[in-house]
C-alpha positions in Angstrom: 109.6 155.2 57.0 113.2 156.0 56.9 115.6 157.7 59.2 119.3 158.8 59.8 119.7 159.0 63.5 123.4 159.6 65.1 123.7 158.5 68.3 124.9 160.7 70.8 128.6 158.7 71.7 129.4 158.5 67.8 128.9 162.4 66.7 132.6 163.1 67.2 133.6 160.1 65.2 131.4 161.4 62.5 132.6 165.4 62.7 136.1 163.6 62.3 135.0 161.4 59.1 133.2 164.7 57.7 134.2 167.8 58.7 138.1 167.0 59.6 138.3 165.5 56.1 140.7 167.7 54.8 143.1 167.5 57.3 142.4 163.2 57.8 145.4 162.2 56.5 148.7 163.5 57.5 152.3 162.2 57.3 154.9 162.7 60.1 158.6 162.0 60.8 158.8 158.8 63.4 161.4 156.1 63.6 160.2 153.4 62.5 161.6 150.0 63.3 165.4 150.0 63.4 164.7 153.6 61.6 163.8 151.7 57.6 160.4 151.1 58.1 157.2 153.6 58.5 153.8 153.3 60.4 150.3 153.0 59.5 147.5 153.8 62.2 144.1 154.5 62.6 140.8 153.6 64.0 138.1 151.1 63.5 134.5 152.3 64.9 130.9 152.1 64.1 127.6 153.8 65.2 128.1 152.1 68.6 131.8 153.0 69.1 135.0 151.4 68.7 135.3 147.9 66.6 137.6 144.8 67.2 138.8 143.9 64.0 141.8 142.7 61.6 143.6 145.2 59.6 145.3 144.1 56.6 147.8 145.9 54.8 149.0 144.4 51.2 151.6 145.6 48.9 150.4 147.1 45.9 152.2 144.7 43.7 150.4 142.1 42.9 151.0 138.4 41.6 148.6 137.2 38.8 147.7 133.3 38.5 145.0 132.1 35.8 142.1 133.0 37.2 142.9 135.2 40.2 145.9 137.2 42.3 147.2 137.5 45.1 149.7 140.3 47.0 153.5 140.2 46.9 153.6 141.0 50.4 150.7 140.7 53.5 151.2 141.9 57.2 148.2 142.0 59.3 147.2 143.2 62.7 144.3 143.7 65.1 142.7 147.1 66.7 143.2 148.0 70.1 140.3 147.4 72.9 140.0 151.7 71.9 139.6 150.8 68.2 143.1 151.9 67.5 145.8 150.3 65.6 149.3 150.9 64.1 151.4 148.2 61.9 155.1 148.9 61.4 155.8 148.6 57.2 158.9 148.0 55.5 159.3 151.4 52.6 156.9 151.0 49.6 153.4 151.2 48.5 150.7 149.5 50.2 146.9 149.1 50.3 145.0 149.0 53.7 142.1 147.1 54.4 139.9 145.4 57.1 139.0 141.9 57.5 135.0 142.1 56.3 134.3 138.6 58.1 135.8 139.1 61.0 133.8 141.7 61.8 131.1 141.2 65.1 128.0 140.5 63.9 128.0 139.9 60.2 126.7 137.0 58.2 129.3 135.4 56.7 127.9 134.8 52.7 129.4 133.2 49.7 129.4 136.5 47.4 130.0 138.8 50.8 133.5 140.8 50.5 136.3 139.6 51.9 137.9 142.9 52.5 136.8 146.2 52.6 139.6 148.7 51.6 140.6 152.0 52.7 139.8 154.6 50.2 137.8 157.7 50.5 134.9 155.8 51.1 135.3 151.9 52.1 135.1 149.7 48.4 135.1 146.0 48.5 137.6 146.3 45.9 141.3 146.6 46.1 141.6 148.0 42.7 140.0 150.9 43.8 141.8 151.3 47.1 143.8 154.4 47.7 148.1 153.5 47.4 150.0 154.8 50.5 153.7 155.8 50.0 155.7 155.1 53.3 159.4 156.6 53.4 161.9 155.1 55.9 161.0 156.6 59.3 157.6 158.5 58.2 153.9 157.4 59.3 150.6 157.4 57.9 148.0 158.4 60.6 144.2 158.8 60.6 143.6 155.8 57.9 140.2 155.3 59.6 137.7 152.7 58.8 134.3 153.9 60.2 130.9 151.8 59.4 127.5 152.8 59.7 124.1 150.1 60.2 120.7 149.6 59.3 118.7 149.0 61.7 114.3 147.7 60.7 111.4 146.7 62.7 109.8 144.8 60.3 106.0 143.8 61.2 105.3 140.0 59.8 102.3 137.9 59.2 101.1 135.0 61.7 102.2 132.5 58.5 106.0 133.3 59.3 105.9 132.6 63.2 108.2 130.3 64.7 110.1 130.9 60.9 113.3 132.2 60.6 113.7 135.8 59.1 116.7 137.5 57.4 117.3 140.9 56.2 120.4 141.4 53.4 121.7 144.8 52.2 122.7 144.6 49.0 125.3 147.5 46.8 124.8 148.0 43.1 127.6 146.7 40.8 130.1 149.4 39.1 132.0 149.8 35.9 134.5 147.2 37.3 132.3 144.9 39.2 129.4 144.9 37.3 127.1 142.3 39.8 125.2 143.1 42.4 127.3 143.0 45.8 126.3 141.6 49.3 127.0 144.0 52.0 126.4 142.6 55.4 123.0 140.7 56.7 121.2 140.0 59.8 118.9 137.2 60.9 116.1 136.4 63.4 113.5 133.9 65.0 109.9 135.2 64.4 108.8 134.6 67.9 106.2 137.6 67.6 104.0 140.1 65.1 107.6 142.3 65.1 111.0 141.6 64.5 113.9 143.8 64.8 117.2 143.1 62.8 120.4 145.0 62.8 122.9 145.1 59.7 125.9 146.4 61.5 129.3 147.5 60.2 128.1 149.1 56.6 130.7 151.1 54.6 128.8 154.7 53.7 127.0 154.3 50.3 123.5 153.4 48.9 121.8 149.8 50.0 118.9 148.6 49.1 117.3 145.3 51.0 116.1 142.1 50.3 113.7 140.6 53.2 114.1 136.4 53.4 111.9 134.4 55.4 112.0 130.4 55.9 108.6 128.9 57.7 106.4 126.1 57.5 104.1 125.6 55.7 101.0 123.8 57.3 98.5 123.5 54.4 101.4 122.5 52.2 102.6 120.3 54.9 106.3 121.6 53.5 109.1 124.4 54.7 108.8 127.4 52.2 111.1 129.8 51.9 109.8 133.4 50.6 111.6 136.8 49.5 110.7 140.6 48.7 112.6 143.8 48.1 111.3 146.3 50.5 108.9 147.9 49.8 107.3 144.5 49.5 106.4 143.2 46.4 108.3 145.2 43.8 111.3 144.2 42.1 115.0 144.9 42.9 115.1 147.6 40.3 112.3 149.6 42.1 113.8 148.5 45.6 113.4 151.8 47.8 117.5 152.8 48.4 118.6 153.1 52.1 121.8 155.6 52.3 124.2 154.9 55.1 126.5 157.2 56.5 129.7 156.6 58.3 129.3 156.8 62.0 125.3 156.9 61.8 122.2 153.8 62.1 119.6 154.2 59.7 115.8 153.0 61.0 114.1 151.9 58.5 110.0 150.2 59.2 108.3 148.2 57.2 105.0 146.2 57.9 105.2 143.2 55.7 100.9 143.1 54.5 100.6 139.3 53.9 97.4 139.1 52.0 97.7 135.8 51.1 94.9 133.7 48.3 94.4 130.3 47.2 94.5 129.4 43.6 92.9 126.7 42.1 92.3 124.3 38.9 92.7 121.3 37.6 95.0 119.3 35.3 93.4 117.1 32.7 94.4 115.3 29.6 97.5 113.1 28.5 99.4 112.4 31.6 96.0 110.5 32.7 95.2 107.9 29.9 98.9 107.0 30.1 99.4 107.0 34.2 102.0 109.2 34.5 102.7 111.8 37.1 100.1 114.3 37.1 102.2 118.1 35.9 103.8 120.6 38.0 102.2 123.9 38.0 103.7 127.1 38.2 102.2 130.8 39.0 104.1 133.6 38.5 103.5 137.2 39.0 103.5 139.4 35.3 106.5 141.4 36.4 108.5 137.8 37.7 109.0 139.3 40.9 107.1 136.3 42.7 107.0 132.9 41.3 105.9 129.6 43.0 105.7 125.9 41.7 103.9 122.6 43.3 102.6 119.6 41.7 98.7 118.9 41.2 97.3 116.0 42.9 96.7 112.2 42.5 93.2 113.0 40.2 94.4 116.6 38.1 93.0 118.7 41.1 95.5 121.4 43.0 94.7 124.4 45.0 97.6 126.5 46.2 98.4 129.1 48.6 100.1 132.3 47.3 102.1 134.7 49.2 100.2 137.9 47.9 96.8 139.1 46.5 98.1 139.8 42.5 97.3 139.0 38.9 99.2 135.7 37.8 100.2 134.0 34.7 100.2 130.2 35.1 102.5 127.7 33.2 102.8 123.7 33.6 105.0 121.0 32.3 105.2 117.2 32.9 105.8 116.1 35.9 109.3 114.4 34.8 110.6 117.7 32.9 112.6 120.2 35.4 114.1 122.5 32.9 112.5 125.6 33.7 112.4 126.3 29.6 110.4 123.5 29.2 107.2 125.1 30.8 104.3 125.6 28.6 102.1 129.1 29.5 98.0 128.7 29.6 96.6 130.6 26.7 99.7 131.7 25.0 102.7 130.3 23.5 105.7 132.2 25.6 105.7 134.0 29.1 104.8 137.3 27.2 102.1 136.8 25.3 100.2 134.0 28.1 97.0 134.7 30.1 97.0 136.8 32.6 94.3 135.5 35.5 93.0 138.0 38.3 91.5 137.3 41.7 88.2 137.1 41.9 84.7 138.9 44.3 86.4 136.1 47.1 90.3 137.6 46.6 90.8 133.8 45.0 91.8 132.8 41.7 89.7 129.4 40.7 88.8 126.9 38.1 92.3 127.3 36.0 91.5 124.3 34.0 95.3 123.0 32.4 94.8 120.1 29.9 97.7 118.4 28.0 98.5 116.5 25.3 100.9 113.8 24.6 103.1 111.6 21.4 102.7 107.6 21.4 106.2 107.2 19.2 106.6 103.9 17.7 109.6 102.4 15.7 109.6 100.8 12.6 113.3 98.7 11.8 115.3 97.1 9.2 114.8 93.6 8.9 116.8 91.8 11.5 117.5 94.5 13.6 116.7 94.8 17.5 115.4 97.8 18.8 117.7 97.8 21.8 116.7 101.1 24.5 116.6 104.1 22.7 116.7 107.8 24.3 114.0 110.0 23.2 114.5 113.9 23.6 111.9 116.9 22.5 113.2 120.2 22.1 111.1 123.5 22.0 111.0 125.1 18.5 113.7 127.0 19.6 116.4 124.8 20.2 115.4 124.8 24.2 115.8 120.9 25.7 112.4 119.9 27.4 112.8 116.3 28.4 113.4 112.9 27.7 112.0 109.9 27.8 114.1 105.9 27.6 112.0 103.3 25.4 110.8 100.4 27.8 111.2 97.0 25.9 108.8 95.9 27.1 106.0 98.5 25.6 104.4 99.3 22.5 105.8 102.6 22.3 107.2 105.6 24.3 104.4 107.5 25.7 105.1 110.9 26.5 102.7 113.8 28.2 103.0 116.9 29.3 102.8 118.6 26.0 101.0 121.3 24.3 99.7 122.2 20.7 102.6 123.4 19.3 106.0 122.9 17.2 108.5 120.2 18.9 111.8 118.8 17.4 112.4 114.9 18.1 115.9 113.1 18.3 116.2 109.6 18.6 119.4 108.1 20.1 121.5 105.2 21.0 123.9 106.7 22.7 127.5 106.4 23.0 127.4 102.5 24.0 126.0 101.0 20.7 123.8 98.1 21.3 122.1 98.1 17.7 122.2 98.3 14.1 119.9 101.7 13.8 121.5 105.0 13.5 120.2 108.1 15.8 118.4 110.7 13.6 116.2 113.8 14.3 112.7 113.4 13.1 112.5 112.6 10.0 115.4 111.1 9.3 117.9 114.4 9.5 121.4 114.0 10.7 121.1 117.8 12.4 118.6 119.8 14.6 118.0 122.5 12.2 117.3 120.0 9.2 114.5 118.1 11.4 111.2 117.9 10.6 109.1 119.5 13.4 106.2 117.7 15.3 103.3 118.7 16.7 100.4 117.4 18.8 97.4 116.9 17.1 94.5 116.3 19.9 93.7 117.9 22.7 94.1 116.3 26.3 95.2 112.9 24.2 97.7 111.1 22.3 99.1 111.5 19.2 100.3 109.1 17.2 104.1 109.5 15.5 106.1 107.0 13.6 109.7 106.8 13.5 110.8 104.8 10.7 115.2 103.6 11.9 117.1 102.8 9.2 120.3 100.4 9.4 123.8 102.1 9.9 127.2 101.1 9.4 129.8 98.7 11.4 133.5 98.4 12.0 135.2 95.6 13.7 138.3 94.4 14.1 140.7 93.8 17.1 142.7 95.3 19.9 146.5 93.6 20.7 149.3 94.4 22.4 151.4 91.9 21.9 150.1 89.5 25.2 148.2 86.2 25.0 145.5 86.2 26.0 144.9 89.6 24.0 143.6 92.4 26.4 139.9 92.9 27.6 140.4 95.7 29.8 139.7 98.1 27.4 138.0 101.1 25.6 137.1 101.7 21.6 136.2 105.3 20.8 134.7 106.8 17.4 135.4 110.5 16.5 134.5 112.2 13.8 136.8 113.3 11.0 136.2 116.7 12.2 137.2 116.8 15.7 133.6 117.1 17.0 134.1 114.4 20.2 133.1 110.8 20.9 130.7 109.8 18.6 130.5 106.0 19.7 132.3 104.0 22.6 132.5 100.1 23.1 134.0 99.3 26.4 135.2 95.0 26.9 136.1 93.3 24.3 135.7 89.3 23.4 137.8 87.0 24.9 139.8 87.2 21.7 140.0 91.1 21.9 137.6 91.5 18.8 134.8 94.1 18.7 132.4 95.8 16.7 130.9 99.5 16.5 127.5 99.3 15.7 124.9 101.6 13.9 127.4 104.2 12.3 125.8 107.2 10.1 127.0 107.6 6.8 130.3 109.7 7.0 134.3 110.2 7.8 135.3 109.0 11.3 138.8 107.9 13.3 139.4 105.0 15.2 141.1 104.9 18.5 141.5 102.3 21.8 142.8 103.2 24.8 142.9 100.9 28.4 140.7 101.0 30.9 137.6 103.7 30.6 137.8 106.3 28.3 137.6 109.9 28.8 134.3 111.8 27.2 135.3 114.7 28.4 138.3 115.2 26.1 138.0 115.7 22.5 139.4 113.3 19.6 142.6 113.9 21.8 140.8 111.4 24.1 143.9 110.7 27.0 146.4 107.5 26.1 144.6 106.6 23.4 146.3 104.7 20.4 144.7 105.2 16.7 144.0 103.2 13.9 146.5 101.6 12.1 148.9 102.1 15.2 149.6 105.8 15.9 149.5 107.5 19.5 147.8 110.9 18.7 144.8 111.7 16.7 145.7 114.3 14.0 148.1 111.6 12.2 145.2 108.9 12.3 144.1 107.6 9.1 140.5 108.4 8.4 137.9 105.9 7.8 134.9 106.3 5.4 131.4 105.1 6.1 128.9 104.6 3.0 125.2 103.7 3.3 125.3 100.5 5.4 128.3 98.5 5.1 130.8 97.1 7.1 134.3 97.7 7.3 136.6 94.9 8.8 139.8 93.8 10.0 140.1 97.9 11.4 143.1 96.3 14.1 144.6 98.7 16.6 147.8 97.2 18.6 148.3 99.1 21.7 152.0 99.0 23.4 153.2 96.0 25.7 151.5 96.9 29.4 
């Protein structure tokens, strides 16, 4: 239930907000300070009364940086113990505005405004804020700033006593700000059934609110933090909107019905035979408005409280994967098109039965090549990373779970730090995700057997100088690509004679490069202080250096200047 209630000491500040509006604004002839400045005043009040605050005035002209600006000129000021203020102002045009956080009462957020400016109606944008012309010796009177609140008596369910309980009103974006805006908050121990929370200090517009509780969780044995758009359960879209008018508290009630049931399963397949983690399952409501994740137990088994009685679609990946793309959906290939699993006679939802499948990769190598630690990675058929997996030297093979029947892409890598002969490749033997051939699991809750066949690269070597004996050690070698396309390779040392050697180079057109110290993989073939091959300090005059089938290119020197 919702409803605008005035209270009795605030009706004449709202008659002056509403019905005075025409007449709100009026300028006057004053002397202002030593007769070349003007005055601003006004008053700062809410449903309650006057407000101690901090009134900001900026010039209109601005100064623009990179990313941001700032005003050419700022004077500030604070209200009176009536509410009241007045700023002298040098002639010009400025902007008016209050001080958002140092308001009593609010929640100072992140993404809350900073400023709320003196328009027609209060914006949290200074683009939009009305420009005041002052003339030496005139005044502005009447620029008033007056707020309205929400006030809720929200009714909670025994699981969120002793929690912590926050209610946040939240604005709609607008043609210049298209995001979603914080507005003002308030928060609360749940010490009883009811809880009352007051969002003070609300410009007049259209809210709608977001209900956050953090508790404890004693079956879980974990704090859990849950959310809802009120009316409970619906998404932000269908929110029910709260208008707030200047000078007036808005009561708004809401019982929170916390019908709470357990789901249940088990997770079989893969993950077992191989003793990995068991998977992490996720339920989510069909309209992702709820969503909750936990991992199933030692032996496959889970069973799960969730916040409300609804259908669910349930998804699961391995237990090492965190990339929420990586998720596979029971009975369905996307988030769309999966299951959809409704309580039961009990109100529960039981015997979800997950079961994976896995890949046993092995490697097949050149004579006389090591296998060193490759870096397995899977991607969804879509291009989506799902995880990867570092070959133990000590095993047969990597063993991965968490997988279902369907498409995958494979890439095997050495990295940037070459430690053998092998070049990386996508399955089978492609230089490029889209050439790869794809993979997929052939049985059912076990492993499927893949093999990788590695084929010998390339090698340069030669040595780094600068003119010092012994030759330097303190160094970095970086590969790029002919095309600009980053580090490709990196050997960081050298011998005790300065020599090294890039191993396991694909077939192609590359540059050469050294610089001291650790090298920079952030940067581009412009990697910073590097020298190129045959001697050149920047990278576009570098000579390029062709790769073909396996050989090896020597005596590729580099001198770097005297230290």
């Amino acid at each position: 239930m919702i409803r605008a209630t005035l209270l009795p000491a605030t009706r004449l500040l709202l008659l002056l907000a509403l019905g005075l509006s025409a007449c709100s604004e009026k300028t006057v002839v004053v002397s202002g300070p030593g007769g070349v400045g003007g005055v601003l005043s006004g008053v700062v009040a809410d449903d309650l009364g006057p407000v101690q605050a901090t009134i900001r005035v900026e010039s209109a002209e601005r100064i623009f940086g990179i990313d941001s600006s700032w005003p050419a000129s700022l004077l500030t000021t604070t209200t009176r113990p009536d509410g009241s203020y007045a700023i002298d102002v040098p002639p010009g045009e400025w902007r008016v505005g209050i001080d958002a956080f140092g308001l009593p009462g609010q929640q100072g957020y992140d993404d809350a405004a900073d400023v709320y400016w003196r328009v027609s109606a209060l914006a949290p944008n200074w683009r939009l804020a009305d420009t005041l012309s002052v003339a030496p010796g005139s005044a502005r009177e009447h620029l008033d700033f007056r707020f309205g609140a929400i006030s809720a008596r929200v009714s909670v369910p025994t699981e969120w006593l002793d929690g912590r309980i926050s209610l946040l009103a939240i604005q709609d974006g607008d043609d210049d700000d298209p995001f979603d805006r914080f507005a003002g908050g308030a928060g609360a121990e749940v010490s009883g059934p009811v809880v009352d929370l007051s969002v003070p200090h609300l410009p007049a517009g259209t809210y709608r609110l977001e209900l956050w509780c953090q508790f404890y969780d004693f079956d879980e044995d974990m704090y859990r933090a849950e959310s809802f758009w009120l009316p409970r359960g619906v998404t932000s879209s269908q929110a029910e909107p709260v208008t707030v008018i200047a000078g007036a508290r808005v009561d708004v009630q809401h019982g929170v019905s916390l019908e709470p049931m357990i789901v249940s399963g088990t997770a079989l397949g893969a993950w077992q035979s191989i003793g990995n983690d068991p998977p992490r399952v996720f339920l989510v409501t069909p309209d992702s408005s709820v969503a909750r994740a936990f991992d199933a137990d030692a032996t496959g088994s889970f069973q799960s409280y969730f916040s409300m009685r609804s259908n669910l679609k349930v998804a699961w990946s391995g237990a090492y994967s965190s990339h929420r793309s990586g998720v596979n959906w029971v009975g369905g290939p996307t988030f769309e098109r999966a299951e959809i699993f409704h309580p039961g006679p009990s109100g529960n939802i039981e015997a979800i039965q997950i079961v994976d499948s896995g890949l046993a990769i092995r490697f097949v190598l050149p004579e006389g090549v090591s296998i060193g630690s490759p870096d397995v990675s899977l991607y969804d058929q879509d291009g989506s990373y799902i995880l990867s997996r570092r070959y133990d030297p000590g095993a047969d093979a990597v063993e991965i779970s968490g997988l279902a029947i369907k498409p995958y892409s494979i890439v095997v890598r050495q990295g940037f730090t070459r430690t053998a002969e092998w070049i990386s490749q996508w399955y089978d033997r492609a230089s490029r995700q889209e050439d790869a051939t794809l993979v997929t699991p052939g049985v059912l809750g076990g492993l499927s057997e893949l093999q990788v066949n590695l084929e010998r690269g390339g090698t340069i070597s030669g040595v780094v100088s600068d003119g010092a004996d012994p030759p330097p050690r303190d160094y970095s070698v970086v590969l790029t690509t002919d095309q600009n396309e980053g580090v490709t390779a990196l050997v960081r040392g050298a011998a005790d004679d300065g020599s090294f050697s890039v191993l396991g180079i694909s077939p192609g057109t590359y540059r050469l490069g050294a610089v001291r110290g650790q090298a920079s993989l952030t940067h581009r073939g412009t990697t910073v202080g590097a020298y190129w091959y045959p001697g050149v300090d920047n990278w576009e005059n570098a000579q390029s250096i062709t790769i073909v089938g396996t050989e090896t290119l020597e005596h590729l020197d580099i001198t770097l200047p005297p230290p």
